[in-house]
Each structure stands twice: as structure tokens, then as C-alpha cells.
N, C-alpha and C positions, 0 to 999 in steps of 0.2 A: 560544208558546215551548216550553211543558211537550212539544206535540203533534210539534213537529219534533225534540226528543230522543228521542222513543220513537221515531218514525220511524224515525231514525237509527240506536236498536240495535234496533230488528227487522230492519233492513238488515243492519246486520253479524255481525247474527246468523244470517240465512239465506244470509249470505255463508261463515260461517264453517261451515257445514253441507256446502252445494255444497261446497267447499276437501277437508274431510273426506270424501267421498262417492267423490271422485274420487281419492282416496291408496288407496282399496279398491278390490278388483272381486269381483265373482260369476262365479265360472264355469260355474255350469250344476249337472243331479241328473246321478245316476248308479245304477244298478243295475240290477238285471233283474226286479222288480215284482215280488219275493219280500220276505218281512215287513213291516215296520212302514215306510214312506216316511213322512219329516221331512227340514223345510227348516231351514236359518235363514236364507231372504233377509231381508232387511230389518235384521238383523242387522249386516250392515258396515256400516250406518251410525252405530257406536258407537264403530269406529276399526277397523283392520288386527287380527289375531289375534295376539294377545301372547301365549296361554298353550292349551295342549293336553291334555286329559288322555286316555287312551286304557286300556281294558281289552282284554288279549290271552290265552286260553288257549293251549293245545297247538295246538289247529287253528285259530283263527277270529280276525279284530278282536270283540269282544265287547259293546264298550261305548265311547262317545263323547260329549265335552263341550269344548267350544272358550269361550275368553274373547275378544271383543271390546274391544277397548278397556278399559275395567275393567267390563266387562258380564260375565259368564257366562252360556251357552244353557244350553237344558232340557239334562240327563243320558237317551242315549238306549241302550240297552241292555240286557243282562243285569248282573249283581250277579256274577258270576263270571270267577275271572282278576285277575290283578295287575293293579295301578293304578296309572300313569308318569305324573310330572306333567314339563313341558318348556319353554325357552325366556329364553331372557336376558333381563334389561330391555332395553329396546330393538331387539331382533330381532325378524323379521317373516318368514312364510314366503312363498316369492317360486312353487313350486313344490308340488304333491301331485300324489304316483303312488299307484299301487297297483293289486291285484286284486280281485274275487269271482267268485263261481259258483253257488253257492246262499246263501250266505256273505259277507260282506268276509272278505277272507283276509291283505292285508297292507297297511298303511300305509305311505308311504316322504313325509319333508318333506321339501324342500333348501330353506332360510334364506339371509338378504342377507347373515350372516357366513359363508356358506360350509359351514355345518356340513348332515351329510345323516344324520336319523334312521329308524329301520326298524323296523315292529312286524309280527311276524306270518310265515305264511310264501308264498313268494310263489310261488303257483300259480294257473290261471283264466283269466277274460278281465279286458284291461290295463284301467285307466281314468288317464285323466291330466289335469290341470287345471293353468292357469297364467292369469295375469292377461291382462284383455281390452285391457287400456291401457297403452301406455310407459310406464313408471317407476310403476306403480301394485304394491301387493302384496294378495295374496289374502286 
């Protein structure tokens, strides 16, 4: 008996895993093999990006930390430049643009409320990232 309950929620527990997996996507790296390359796959699988925090000076994105679900990733950047924290409860970004060049140069989100944020300024080569699956968010 004991053996078919656990069954049961190991089941629905990798059920509820898969569920979540698939409300997220990865879109891919990006840059041009200048500084410090970091990922966070594996990362969306702690839920959709609820929260953002981004360092910007005069020229450059600076600095970068993303919440998963109530995860936060490593802090990857310089210590210089203001610090924007972003995102509603509930909001999820459906879209990322932006540039670099030697540099990230500008961040751009657009969210499922519609709202589109912008860090930075925006000159370089484009990179743009959007979800791999229908009705899924980044």
C-alpha cells in the first residue's frame, strides 16, 4: 500500500515538474565571446522570470541577476551603476531585445501586461530572444 502512494506522488510530482518546464523556454546565449560567458539553463526550471535586476552606467548593461520562480541566479557583473529592480507579481516577460558590441549595451523587456522596459543605450549588433513554444514565457 505504503509502495503505491509513493508511487503515486513521485508521479505527480514529475508530473508537476514536466507542467512547469514547459510554461518556460530557453532561448539560446548570445554575445560575441568577449568577457566572462554565463548561462543560466537549467534555471527555468524553477518557474518563468518574475523578477530582474539590472546594473546600467552611461555606456554599458553592467551588471545582471534574474529570479526564477522564487530562485535567484548568481549576480554577474561589475559593482558599478545603478541598480533597477522590476516586475509585478504575477508578470512574466514574453520577449528580450537588445544590443552589444564589445559590451551589452542595452536591455529592452516587453511583458504579458504589456509593459516594455529599457536599460541602456541602444547601439551594436541586435540580439533578440523570444519563447520556443506557444503560450510559453521566457
Amino acid at each position: 500500500m505504503w509502495t503505491f502512494m509513493l508511487l503515486g506522488l513521485l508521479c505527480a510530482s514529475a508530473s508537476a515538474s514536466a507542467i512547469q518546464a514547459r510554461s518556460s523556454s530557453y532561448s539560446g546565449e548570445y554575445g560575441s565571446g568577449g568577457g566572462e560567458p554565463f548561462s543560466h539553463s537549467g534555471l527555468q526550471l524553477e518557474g518563468p522570470i518574475t523578477a530582474i535586476r539590472v546594473r546600467v552606467n552611461s555606456f554599458n548593461i553592467v551588471g545582471l541577476q534574474v529570479r526564477y520562480g522564487q530562485v535567484w541566479s548568481d549576480y554577474v557583473g561589475g559593482k558599478l551603476g545603478d541598480l533597477e529592480i522590476f516586475l509585478h507579481p504575477g508578470e512574466s516577460v514574453i520577449t528580450v531585445s537588445g544590443s552589444y558590441s564589445n559590451y551589452l549595451k542595452t536591455l529592452n523587456f516587453v511583458t504579458d501586461e504589456g509593459r516594455f522596459l529599457s536599460f541602456g543605450k541602444d547601439t551594436g549588433i541586435m540580439l533578440y530572444a523570444v519563447p520556443l513554444h506557444p503560450n510559453t514565457v521566457l
